[in-house]
C-alpha positions in Angstrom: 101.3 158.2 2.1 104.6 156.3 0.9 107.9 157.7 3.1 110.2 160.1 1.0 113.4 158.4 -0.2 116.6 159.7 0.5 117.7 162.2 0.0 114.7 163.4 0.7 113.4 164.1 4.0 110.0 164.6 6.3 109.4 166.6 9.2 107.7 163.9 11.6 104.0 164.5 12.0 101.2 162.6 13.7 100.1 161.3 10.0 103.3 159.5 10.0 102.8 156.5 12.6 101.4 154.3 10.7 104.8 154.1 8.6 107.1 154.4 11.9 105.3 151.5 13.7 105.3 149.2 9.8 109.0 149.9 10.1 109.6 149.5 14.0 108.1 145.6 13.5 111.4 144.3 11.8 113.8 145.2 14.5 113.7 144.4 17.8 113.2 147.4 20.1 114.1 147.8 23.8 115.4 151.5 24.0 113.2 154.0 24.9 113.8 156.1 22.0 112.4 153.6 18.9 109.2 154.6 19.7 106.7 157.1 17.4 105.6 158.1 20.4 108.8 159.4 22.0 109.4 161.0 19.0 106.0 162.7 18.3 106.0 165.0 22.1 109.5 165.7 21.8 109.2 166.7 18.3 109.2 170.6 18.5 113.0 170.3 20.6 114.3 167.1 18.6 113.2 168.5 15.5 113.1 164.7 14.1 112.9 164.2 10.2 113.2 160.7 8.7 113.8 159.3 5.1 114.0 156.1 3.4 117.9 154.5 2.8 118.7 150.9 1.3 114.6 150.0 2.1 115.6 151.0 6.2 113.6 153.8 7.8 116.1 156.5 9.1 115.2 158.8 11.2 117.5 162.3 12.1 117.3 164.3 15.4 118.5 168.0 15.2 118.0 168.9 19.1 119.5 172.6 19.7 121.9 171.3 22.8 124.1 168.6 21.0 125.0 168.0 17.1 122.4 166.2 14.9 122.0 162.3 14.9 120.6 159.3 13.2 118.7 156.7 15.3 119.4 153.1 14.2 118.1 152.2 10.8 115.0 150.3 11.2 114.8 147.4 8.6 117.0 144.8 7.7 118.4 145.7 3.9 122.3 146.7 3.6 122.8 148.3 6.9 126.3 148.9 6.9 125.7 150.7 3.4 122.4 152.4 4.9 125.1 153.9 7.8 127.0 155.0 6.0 124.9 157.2 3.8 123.7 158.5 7.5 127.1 159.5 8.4 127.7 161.4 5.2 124.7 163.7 6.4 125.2 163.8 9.8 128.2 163.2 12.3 127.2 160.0 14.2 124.6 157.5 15.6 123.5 157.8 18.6 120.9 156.1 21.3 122.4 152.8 19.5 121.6 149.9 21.4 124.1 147.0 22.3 123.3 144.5 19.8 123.2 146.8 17.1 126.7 148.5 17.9 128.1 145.2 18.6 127.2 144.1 14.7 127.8 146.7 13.4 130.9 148.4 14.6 133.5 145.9 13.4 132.3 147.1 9.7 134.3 149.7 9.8 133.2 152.3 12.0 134.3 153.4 15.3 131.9 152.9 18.4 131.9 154.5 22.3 129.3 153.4 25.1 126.8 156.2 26.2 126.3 156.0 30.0 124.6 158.7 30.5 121.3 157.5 28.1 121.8 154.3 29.5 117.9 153.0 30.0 116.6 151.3 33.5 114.3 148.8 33.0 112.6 147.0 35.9 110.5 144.0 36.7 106.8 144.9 37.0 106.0 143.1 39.6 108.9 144.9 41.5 107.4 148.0 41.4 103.9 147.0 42.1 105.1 144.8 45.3 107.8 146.5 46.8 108.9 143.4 48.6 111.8 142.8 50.5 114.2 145.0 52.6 115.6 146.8 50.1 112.2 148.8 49.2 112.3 149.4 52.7 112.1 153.1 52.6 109.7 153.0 49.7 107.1 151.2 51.6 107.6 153.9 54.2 107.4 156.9 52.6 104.3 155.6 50.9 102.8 154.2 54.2 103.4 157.8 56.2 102.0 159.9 52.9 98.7 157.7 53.2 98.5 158.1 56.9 98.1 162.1 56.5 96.8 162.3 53.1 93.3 161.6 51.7 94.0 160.3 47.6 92.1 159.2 44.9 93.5 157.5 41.8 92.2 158.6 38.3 93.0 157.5 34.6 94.7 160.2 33.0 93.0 161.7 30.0 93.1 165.2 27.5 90.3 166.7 29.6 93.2 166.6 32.3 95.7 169.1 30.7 95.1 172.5 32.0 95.2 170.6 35.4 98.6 169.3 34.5 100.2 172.1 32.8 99.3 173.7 36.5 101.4 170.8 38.1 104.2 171.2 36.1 104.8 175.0 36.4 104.9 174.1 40.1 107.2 171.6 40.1 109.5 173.8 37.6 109.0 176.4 40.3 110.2 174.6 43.5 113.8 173.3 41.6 116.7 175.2 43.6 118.5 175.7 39.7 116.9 176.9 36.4 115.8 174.2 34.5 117.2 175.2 31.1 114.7 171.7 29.5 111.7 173.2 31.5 110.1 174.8 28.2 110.6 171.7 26.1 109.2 169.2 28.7 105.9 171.7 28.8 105.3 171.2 25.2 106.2 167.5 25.3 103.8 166.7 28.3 100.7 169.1 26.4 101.7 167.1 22.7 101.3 164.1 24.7 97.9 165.2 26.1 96.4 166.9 23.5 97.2 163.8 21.1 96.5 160.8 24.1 94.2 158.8 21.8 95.9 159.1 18.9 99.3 157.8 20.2 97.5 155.1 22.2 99.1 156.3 25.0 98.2 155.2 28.7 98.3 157.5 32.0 97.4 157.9 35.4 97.2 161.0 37.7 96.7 161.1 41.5 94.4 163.9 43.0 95.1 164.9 46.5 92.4 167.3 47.9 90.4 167.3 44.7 93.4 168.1 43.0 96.2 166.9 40.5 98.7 166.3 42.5 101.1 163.8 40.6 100.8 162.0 37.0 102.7 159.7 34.6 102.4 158.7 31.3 103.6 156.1 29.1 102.9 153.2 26.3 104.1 149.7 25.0 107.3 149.7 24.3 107.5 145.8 22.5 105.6 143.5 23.7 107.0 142.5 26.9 107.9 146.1 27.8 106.0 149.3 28.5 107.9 152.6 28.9 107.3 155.8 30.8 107.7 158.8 29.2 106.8 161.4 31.8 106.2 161.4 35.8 105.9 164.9 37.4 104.9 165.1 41.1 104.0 167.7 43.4 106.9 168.1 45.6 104.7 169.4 48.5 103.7 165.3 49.8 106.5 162.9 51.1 105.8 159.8 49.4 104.3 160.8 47.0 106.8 160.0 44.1 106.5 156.5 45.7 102.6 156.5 45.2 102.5 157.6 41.9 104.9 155.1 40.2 103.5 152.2 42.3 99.9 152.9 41.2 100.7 153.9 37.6 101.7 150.7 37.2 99.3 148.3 39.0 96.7 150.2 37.4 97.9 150.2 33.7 101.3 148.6 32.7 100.3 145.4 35.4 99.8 143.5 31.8 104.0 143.7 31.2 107.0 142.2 32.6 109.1 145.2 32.3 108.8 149.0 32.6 111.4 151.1 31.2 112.0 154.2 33.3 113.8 156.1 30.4 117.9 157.4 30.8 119.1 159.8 33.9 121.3 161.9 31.4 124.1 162.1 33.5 122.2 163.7 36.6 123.5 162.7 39.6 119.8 162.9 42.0 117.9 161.5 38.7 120.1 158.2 38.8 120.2 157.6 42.6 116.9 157.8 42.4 116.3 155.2 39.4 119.0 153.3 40.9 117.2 153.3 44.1 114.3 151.4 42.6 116.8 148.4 41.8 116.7 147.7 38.1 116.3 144.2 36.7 119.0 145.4 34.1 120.5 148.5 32.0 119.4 148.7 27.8 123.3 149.7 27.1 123.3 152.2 24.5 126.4 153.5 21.9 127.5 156.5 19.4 128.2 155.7 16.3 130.4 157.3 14.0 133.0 157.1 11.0 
């Protein structure tokens, strides 16, 4: 199937990443959002439609929560000309990363950092080890929650959902304030389920008592990289947390040097706790706009 052309557009579909992933290999990618992946679970919030611009895949997010956005172009043909055809749909950029903005944004458009979609990427080999005094309190927590707990790791897989959807409604249950993204991260965590094969993504649960009690999922991000998508843990076990992102990633990311742990969007006990793990270094991202 050939991509529509602008201005022309496609609703994003799972028959479509085969043409995302031809597109993804001419830039380089380190944020967690140039990724078909990423942008098949969270389709049905994002609503994400993508043409074709100057030969440059261009992909728009209309999420309910905050105006509508391009991602960067992906390709390499007349990209200021490709941006600005963007901005005379919709009102910015956004999730830009660094070397991009720093390009482009001296070709006449007007740039501003986004902190709060900032990604944290870390060493692997960090989080598998948890060596030196400042994991500390890592080692701890996971030391005391194998002293009283009996676990058993398992590779995540569709026949898992029901088990997960459980977990989640749990964990949405125990939050002390409404969790206004709890609907959306439902149907993102069953797309990515349902569809695990065919998005070649990788996952890992941990059962406690015969049960799902904690399980991530992620992918290859480039390379060098892999990124996770989702982690939900059962908030009843101290240590847990520690447990689960430890093992996800011995088990199946130990192949990478980094893992990208996503953005804390601006929540304050989100990034202490990804600052906590000491990241090897930020993926800076920008807004982009006329």
């Amino acid at each position: 199937m050939n991509p529509p052309r602008y201005p022309e557009f496609k609703a994003v579909g799972l028959e479509d990443r085969d043409i995302f992933r031809s597109f993804l290999t001419c830039v380089p990618i380190d944020a967690c959002e140039m990724n078909f992946g990423n942008t098949f679970i969270w389709r049905n919030f994002d609503h994400p439609r993508f043409t074709v611009i100057q030969n440059n895949l261009c992909v728009l997010f209309e999420p309910p929560a905050e105006p509508a956005y391009f991602l960067q172009p992906f390709g390499t043909s007349a990209i200021p000309e490709t941006i600005r055809t963007c901005l005379e749909h919709a009102p910015r950029l956004s999730r830009i990363p660094a070397s991009f903005a720093e390009r482009y944004c001296s070709k006449g458009f007007q740039c501003a950092t986004d902190p709060n979609n900032f990604d944290y990427v870390y060493e692997t080999r960090d989080l598998i080890e948890l060596r030196g005094k400042k994991y500390d309190g890592k080692r701890n927590r996971i030391r005391k929650f194998e002293r009283n707990h009996a676990y058993r790791y398992v590779k995540l897989t569709a026949g898992h959902l029901d088990a997960c959807r459980c977990l989640f409604e749990e964990w949405v249950g125990e939050k002390d304030s409404p969790n206004p993204m709890a609907g959306a991260q439902q149907d993102a965590i069953q797309q990515a389920l349902i569809h695990f094969e065919a998005l070649d993504l990788s996952g890992g649960a941990i059962e406690v008592e015969g049960a799902i009690a904690a399980f991530s999922i992620g992918e290859q991000l480039n390379p060098d990289t892999a990124v996770i998508h989702i982690e939900i843990v059962s908030p009843k076990y101290e240590g847990l947390a520690q447990l689960m992102n430890r093992e996800f990633v011995r088990n199946e990311l130990a192949a990478y040097a980094f893992i990208n742990r996503e953005q804390d969007m601006g929540v304050p006990g989100l990034r202490k706790a990804k600052q906590s793990y000491q990241p090897h270094h930020l993926v800076e991202k920008y807004h982009i706009w006329k």
